[in-house]
N, CA and C atoms as an extended XYZ file, in Angstrom:
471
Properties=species:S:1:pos:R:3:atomname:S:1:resname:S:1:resid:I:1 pbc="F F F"
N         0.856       -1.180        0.000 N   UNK     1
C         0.000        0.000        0.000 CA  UNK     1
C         0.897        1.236        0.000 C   UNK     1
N         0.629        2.326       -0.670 N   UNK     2
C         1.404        3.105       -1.394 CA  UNK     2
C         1.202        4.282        0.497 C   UNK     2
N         2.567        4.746        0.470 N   UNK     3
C         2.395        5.589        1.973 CA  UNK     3
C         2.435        6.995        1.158 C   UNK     3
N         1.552        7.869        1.997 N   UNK     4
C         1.612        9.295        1.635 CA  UNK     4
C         1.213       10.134        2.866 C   UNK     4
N         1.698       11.192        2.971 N   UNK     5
C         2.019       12.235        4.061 CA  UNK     5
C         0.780       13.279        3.364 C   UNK     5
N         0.156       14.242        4.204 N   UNK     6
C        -0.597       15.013        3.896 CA  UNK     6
C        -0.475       15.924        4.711 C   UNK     6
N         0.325       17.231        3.716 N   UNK     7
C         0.311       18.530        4.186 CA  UNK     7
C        -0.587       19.723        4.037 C   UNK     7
N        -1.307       19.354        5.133 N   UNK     8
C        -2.276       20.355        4.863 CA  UNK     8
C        -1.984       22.210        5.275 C   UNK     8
N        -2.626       23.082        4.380 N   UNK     9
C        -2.216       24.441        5.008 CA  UNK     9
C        -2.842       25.328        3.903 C   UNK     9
N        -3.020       26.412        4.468 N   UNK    10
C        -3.478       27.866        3.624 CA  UNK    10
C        -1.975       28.015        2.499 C   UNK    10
N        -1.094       27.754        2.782 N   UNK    11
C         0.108       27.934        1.710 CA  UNK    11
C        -0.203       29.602        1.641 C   UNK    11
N        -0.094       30.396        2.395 N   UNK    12
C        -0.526       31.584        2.420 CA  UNK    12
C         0.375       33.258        2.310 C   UNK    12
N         2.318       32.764        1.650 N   UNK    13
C         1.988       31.735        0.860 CA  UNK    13
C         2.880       30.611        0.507 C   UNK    13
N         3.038       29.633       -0.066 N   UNK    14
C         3.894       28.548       -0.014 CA  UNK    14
C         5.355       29.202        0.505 C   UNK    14
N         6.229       28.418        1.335 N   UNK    15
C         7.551       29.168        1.738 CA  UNK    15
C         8.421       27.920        1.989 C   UNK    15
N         9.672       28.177        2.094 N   UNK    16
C        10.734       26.679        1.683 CA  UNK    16
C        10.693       26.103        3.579 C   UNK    16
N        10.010       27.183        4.625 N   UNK    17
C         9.685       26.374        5.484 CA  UNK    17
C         8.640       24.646        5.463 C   UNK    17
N         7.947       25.359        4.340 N   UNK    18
C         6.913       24.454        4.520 CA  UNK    18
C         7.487       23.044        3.390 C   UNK    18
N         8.122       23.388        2.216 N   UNK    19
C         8.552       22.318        1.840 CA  UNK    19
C         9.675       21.681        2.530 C   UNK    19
N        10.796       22.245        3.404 N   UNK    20
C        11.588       20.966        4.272 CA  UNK    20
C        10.507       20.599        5.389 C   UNK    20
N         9.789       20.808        5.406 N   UNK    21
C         8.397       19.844        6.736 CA  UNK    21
C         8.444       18.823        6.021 C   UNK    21
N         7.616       18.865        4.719 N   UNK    22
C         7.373       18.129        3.554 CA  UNK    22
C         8.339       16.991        3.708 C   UNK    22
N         9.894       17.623        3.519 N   UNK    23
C        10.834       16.166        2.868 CA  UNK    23
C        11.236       15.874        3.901 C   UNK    23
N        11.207       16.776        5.474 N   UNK    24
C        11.296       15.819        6.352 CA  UNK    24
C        10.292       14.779        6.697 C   UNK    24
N         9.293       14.774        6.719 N   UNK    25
C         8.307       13.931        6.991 CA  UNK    25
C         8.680       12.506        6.246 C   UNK    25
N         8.864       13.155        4.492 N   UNK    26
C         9.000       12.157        3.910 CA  UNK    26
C        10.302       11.140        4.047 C   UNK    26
N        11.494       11.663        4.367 N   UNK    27
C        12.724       10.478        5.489 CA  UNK    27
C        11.928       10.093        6.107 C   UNK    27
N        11.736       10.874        7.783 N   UNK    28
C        11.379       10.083        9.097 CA  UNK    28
C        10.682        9.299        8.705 C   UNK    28
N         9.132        8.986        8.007 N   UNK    29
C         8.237        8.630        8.589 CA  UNK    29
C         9.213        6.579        7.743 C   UNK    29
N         9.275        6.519        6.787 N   UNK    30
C         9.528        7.264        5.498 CA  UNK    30
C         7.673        7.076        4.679 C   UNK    30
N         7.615        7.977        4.037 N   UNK    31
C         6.799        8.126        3.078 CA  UNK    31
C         7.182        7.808        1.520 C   UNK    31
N         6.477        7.362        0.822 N   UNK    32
C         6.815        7.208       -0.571 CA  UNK    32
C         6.269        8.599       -1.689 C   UNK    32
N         4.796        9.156       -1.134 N   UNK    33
C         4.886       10.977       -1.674 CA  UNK    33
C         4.832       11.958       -0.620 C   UNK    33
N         4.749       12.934       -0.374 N   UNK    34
C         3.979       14.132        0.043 CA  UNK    34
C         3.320       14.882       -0.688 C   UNK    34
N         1.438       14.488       -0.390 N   UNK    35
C         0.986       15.678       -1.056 CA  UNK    35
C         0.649       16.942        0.061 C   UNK    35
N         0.513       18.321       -1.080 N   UNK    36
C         0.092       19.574       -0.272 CA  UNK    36
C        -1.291       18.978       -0.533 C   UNK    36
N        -1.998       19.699        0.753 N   UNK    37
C        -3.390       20.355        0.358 CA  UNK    37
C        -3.842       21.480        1.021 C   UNK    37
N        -3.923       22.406       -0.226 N   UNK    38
C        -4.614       23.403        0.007 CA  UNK    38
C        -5.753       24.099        0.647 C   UNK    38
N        -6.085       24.416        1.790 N   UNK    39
C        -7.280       24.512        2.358 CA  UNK    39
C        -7.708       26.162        2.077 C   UNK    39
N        -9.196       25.655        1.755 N   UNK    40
C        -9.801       27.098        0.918 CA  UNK    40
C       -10.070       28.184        2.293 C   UNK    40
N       -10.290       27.679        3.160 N   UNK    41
C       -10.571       27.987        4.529 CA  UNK    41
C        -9.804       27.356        5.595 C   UNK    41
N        -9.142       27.843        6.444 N   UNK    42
C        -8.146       27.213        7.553 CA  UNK    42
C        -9.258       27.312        8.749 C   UNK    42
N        -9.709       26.278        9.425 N   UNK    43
C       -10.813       26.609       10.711 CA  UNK    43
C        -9.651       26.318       11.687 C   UNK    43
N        -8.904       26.560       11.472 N   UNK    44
C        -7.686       26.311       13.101 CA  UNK    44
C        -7.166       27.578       12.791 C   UNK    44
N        -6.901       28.252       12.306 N   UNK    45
C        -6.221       29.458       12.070 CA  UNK    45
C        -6.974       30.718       11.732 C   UNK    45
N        -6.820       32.227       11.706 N   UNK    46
C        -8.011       33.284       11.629 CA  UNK    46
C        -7.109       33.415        9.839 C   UNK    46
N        -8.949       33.293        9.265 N   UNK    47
C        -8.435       33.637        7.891 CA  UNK    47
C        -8.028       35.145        7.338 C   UNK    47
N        -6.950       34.991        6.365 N   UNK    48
C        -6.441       36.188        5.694 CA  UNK    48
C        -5.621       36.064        4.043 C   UNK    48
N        -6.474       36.796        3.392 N   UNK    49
C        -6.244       36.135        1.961 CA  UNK    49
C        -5.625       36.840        1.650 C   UNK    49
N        -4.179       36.470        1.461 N   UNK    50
C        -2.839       37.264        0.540 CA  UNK    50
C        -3.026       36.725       -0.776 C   UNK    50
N        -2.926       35.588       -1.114 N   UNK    51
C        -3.285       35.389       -2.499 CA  UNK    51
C        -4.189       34.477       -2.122 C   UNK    51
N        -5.130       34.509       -3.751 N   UNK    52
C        -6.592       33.646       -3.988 CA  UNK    52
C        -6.026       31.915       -3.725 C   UNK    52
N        -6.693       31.451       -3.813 N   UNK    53
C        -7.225       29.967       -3.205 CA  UNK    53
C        -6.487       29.284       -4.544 C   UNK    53
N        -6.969       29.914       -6.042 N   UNK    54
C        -6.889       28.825       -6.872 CA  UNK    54
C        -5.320       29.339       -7.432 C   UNK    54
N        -4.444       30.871       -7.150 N   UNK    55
C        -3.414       31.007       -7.467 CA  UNK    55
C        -2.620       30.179       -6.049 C   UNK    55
N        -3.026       30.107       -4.531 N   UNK    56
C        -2.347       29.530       -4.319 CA  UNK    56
C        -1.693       27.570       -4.716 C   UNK    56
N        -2.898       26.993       -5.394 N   UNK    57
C        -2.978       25.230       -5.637 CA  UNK    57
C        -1.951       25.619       -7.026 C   UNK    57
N        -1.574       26.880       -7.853 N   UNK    58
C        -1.267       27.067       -8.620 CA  UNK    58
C         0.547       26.934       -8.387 C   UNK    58
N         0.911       27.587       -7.322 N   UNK    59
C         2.141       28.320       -6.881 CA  UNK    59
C         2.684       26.282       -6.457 C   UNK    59
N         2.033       25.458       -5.727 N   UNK    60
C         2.289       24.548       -5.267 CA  UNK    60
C         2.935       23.721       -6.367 C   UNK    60
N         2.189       23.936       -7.468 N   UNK    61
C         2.057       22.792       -8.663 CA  UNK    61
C         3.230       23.139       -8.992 C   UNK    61
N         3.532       24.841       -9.324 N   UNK    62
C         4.976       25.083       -9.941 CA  UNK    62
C         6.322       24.950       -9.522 C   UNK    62
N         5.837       24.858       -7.931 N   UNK    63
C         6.968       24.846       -7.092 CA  UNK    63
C         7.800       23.375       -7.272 C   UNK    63
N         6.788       22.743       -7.906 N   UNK    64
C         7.678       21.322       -8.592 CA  UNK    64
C         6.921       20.445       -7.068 C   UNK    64
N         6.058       20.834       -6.483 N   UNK    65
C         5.617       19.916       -5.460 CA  UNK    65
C         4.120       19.346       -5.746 C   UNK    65
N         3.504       18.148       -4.860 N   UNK    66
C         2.168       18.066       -5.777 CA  UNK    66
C         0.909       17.770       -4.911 C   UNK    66
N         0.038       18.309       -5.730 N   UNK    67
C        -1.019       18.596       -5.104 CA  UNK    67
C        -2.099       17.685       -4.979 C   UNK    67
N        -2.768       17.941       -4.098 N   UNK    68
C        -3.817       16.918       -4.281 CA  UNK    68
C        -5.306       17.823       -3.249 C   UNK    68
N        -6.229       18.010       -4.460 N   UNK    69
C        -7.356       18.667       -4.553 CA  UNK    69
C        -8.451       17.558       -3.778 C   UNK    69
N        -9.325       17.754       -2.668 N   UNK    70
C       -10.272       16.937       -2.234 CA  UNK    70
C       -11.428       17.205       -2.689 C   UNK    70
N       -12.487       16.065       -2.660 N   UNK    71
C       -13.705       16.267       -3.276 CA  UNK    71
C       -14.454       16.966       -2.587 C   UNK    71
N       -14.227       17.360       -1.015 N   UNK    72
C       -15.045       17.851        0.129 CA  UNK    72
C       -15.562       19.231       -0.395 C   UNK    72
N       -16.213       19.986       -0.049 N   UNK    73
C       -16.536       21.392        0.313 CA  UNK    73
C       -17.119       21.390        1.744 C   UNK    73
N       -17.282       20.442        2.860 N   UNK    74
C       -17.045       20.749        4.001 CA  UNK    74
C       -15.821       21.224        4.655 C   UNK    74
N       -15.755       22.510        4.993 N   UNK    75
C       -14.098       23.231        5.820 CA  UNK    75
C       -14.356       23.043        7.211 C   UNK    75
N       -15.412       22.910        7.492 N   UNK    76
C       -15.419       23.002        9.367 CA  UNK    76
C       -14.859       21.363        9.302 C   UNK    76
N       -14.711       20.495        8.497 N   UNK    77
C       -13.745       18.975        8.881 CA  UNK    77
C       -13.587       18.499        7.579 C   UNK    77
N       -12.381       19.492        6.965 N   UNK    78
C       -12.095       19.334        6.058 CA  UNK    78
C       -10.977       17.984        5.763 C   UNK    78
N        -9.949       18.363        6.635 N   UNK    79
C        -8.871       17.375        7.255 CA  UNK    79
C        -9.709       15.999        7.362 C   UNK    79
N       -10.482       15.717        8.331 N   UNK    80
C       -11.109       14.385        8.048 CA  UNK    80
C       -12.155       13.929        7.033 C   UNK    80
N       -12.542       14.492        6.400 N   UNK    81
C       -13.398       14.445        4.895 CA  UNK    81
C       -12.129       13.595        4.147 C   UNK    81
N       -11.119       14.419        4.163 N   UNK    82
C       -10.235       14.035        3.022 CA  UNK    82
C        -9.570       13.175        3.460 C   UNK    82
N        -8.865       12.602        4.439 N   UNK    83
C        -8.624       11.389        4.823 CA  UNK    83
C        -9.723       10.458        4.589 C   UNK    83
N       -10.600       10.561        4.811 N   UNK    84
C       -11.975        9.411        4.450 CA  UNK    84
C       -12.069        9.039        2.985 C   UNK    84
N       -11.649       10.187        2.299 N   UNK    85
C       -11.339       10.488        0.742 CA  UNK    85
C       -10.380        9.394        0.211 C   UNK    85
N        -9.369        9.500        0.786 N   UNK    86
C        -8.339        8.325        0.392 CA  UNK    86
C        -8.019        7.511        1.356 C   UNK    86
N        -9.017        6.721        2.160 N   UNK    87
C        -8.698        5.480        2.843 CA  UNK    87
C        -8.296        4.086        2.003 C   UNK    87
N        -7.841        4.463        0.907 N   UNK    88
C        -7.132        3.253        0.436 CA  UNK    88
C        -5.639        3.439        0.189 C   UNK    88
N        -5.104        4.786        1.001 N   UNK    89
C        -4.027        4.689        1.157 CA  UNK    89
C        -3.208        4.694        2.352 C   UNK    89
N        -2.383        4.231        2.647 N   UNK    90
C        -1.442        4.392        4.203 CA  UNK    90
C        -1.149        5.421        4.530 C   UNK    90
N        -1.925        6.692        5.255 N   UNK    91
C        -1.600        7.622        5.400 CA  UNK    91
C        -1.122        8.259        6.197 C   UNK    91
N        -0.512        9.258        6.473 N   UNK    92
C         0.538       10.411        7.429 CA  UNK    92
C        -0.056       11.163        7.332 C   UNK    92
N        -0.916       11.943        8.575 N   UNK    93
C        -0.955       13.807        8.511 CA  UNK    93
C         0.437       14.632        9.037 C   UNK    93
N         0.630       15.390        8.234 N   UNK    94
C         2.128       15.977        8.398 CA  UNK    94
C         1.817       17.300        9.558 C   UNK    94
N         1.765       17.509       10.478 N   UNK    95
C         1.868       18.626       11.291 CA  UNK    95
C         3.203       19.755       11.756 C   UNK    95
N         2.988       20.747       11.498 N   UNK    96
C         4.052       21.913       12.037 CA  UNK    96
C         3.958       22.262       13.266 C   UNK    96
N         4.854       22.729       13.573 N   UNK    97
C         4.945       23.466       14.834 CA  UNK    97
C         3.624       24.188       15.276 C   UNK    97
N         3.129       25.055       14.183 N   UNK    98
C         2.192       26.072       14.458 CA  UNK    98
C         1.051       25.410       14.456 C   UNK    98
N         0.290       23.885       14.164 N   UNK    99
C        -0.909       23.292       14.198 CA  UNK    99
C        -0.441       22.148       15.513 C   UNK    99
N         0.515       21.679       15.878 N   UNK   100
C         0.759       20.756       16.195 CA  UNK   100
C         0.438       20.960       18.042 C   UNK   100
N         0.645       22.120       18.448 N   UNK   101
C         0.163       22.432       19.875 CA  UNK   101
C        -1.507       22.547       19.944 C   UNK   101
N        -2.323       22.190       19.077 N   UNK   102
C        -4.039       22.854       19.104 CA  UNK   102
C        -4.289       20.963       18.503 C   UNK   102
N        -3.698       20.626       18.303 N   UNK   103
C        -4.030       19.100       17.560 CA  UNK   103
C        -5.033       18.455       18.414 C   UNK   103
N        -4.569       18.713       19.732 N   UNK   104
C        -5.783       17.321       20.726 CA  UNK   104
C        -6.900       18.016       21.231 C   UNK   104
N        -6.861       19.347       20.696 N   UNK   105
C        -8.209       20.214       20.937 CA  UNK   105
C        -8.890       20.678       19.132 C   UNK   105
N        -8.549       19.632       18.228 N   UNK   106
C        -9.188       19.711       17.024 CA  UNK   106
C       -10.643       18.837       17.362 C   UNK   106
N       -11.548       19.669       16.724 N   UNK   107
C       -12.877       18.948       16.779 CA  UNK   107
C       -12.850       17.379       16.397 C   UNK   107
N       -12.640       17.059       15.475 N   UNK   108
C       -12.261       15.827       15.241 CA  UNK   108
C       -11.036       15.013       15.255 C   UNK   108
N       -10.315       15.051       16.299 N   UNK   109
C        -9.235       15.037       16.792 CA  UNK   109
C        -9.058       13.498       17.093 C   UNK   109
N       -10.109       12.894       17.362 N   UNK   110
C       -10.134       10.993       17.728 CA  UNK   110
C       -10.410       10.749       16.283 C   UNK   110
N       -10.993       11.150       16.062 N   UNK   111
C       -11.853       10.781       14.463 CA  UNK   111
C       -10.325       10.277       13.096 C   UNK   111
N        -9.509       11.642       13.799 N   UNK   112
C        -8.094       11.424       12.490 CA  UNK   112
C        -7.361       10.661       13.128 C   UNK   112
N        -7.077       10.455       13.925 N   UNK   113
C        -6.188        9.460       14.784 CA  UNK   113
C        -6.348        8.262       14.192 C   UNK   113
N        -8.124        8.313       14.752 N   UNK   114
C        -8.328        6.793       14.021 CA  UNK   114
C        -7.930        6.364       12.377 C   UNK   114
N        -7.616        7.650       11.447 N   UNK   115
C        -7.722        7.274       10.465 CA  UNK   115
C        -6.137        7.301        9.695 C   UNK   115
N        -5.362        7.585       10.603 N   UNK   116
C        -4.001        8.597       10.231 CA  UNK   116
C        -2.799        8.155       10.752 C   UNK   116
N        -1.649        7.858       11.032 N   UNK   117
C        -0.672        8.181       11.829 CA  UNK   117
C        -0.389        9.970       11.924 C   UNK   117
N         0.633       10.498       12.522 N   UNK   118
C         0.648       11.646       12.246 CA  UNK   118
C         1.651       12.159       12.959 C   UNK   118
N         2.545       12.905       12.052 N   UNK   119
C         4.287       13.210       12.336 CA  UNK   119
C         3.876       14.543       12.455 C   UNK   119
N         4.469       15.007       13.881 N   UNK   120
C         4.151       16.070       14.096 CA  UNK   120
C         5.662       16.697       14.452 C   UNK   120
N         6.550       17.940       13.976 N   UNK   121
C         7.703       18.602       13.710 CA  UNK   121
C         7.274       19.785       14.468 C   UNK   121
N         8.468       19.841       14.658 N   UNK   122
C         9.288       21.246       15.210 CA  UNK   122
C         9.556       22.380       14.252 C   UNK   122
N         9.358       23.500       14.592 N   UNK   123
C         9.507       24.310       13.044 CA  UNK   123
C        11.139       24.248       12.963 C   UNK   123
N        11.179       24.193       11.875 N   UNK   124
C        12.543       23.526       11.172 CA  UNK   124
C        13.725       24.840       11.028 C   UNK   124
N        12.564       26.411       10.766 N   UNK   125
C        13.880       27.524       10.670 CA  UNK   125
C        12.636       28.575       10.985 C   UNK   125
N        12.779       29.576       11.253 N   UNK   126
C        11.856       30.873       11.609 CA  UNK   126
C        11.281       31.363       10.572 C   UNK   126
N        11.216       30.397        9.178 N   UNK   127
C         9.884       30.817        8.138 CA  UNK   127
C         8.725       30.974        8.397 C   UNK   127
N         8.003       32.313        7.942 N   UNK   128
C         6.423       31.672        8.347 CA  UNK   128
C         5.860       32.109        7.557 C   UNK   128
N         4.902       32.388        7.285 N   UNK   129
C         4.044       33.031        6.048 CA  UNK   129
C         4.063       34.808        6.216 C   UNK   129
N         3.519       34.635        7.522 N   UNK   130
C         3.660       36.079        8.458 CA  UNK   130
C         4.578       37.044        7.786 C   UNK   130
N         6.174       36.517        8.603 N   UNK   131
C         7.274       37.112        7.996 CA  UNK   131
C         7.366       37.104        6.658 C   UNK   131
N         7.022       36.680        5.390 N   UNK   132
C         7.035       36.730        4.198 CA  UNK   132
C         6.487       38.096        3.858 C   UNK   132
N         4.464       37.782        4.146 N   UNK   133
C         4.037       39.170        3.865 CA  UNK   133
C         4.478       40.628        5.158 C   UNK   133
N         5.600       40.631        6.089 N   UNK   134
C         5.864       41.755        6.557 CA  UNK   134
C         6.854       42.035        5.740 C   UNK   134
N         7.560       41.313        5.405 N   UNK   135
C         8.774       41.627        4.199 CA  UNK   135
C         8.603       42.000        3.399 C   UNK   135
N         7.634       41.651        2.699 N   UNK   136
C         6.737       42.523        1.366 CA  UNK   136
C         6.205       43.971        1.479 C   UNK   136
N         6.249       43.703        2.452 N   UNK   137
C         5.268       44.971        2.835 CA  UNK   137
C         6.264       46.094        3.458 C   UNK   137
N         7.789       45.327        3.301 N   UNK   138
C         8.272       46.534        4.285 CA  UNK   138
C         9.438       46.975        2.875 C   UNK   138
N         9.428       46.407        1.837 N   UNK   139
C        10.362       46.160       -0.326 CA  UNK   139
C        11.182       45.377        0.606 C   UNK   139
N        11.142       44.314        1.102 N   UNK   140
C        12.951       43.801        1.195 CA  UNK   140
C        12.123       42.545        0.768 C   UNK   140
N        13.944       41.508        0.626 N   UNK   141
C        13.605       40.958       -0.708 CA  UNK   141
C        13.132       39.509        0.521 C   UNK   141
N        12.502       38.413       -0.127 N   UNK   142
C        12.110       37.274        0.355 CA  UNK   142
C        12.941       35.948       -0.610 C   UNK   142
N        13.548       36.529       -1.223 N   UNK   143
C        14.548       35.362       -2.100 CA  UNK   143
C        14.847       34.020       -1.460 C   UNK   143
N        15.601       34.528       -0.359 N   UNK   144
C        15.747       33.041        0.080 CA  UNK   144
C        14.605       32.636        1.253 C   UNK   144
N        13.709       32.902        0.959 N   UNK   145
C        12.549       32.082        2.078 CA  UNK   145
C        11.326       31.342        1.190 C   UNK   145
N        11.228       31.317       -0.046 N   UNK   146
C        10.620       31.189       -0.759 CA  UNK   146
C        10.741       30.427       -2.332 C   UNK   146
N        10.219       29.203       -2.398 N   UNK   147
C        10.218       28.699       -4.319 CA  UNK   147
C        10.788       30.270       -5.321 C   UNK   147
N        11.423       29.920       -5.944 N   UNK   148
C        11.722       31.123       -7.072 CA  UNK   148
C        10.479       31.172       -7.447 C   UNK   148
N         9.416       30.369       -7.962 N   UNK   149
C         7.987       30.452       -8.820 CA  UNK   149
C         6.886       31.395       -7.940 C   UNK   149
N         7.208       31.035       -6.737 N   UNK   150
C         6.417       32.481       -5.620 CA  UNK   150
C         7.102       33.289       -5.831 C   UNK   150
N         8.530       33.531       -5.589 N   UNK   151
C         9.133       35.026       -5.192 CA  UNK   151
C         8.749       35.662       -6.732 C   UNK   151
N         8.800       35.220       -8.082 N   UNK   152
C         8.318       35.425       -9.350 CA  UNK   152
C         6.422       35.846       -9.355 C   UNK   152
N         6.055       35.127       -9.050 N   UNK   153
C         4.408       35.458       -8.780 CA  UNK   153
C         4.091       36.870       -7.612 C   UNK   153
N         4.821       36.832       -6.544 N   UNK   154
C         4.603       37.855       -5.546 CA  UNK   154
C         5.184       39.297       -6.003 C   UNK   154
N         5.895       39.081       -7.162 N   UNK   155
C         6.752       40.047       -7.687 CA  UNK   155
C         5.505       40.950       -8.598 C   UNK   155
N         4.877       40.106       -8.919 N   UNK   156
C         3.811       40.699       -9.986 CA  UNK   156
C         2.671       41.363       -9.389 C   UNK   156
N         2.409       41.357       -8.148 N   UNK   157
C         0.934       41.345       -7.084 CA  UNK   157
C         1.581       42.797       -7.110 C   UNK   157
């Protein structure tokens, strides 16, 4: 049975923090892919739209990483929709630092357990999405925190 890790997140917006989560997960656990998934709505986090929903599944694809779109349009349990989605695979929820302290107070928190293993990390370097858009916002450059295909896309906004 094919193993896959599932990184879920607003990608808000994708940053090279979030892809070494990614390839760490994929050593430790070991995993055979990591997909992103994009959440149109984050219900663990207060929403804030720097870029749209469908440029962010866009930025992922280019970043040479891959995506994987769920059939759900439930967001209040989106995370377990989509695990239910692909129970024919061996799956990993990939957790960060920043989801990984609120995990045993997720509404459906027994529900993914039951359905999941789930590697939960330490933030790996002081990337965050945050610091991206204060950097933007203040002209300095984000080069090295970021896919060239974002720092290229954010260049254009």
């Amino acid at each position: 049975m094919k193993k896959i890790g599932l990184l879920f997140g607003s990608f808000n917006p994708l940053h090279n923090g979030h892809i070494m989560l990614a390839a760490a997960a994929k050593t430790d656990v070991p995993l055979d892919e990591v997909w992103f998934v994009v959440q149109p709505e984050n219900s663990y986090k207060p929403t804030f739209e720097f870029i749209d929903y469908e440029a962010r599944k866009k930025l992922i694809i280019a970043s040479g990483e891959q995506l994987f779109v769920p059939a759900t349009n439930d967001y209040d349990h989106y995370v377990l929709q989509t695990l239910k989605e692909l129970s024919e695979y061996d799956l990993t929820l990939i957790l960060g630092e920043d989801l990984s302290a609120n995990f045993p107070y997720w509404e459906d928190y027994h529900e993914i357990k039951k359905l999941t293993q789930v590697y939960q990390s330490h933030r790996i370097d002081d990337i965050s999405s945050g610091v991206i858009r204060d950097r933007l916002q203040a002209g300095e450059s984000i080069a090295d925190l970021v896919p060239h295909s974002v720092r290229d896309y954010l260049a254009q906004l």
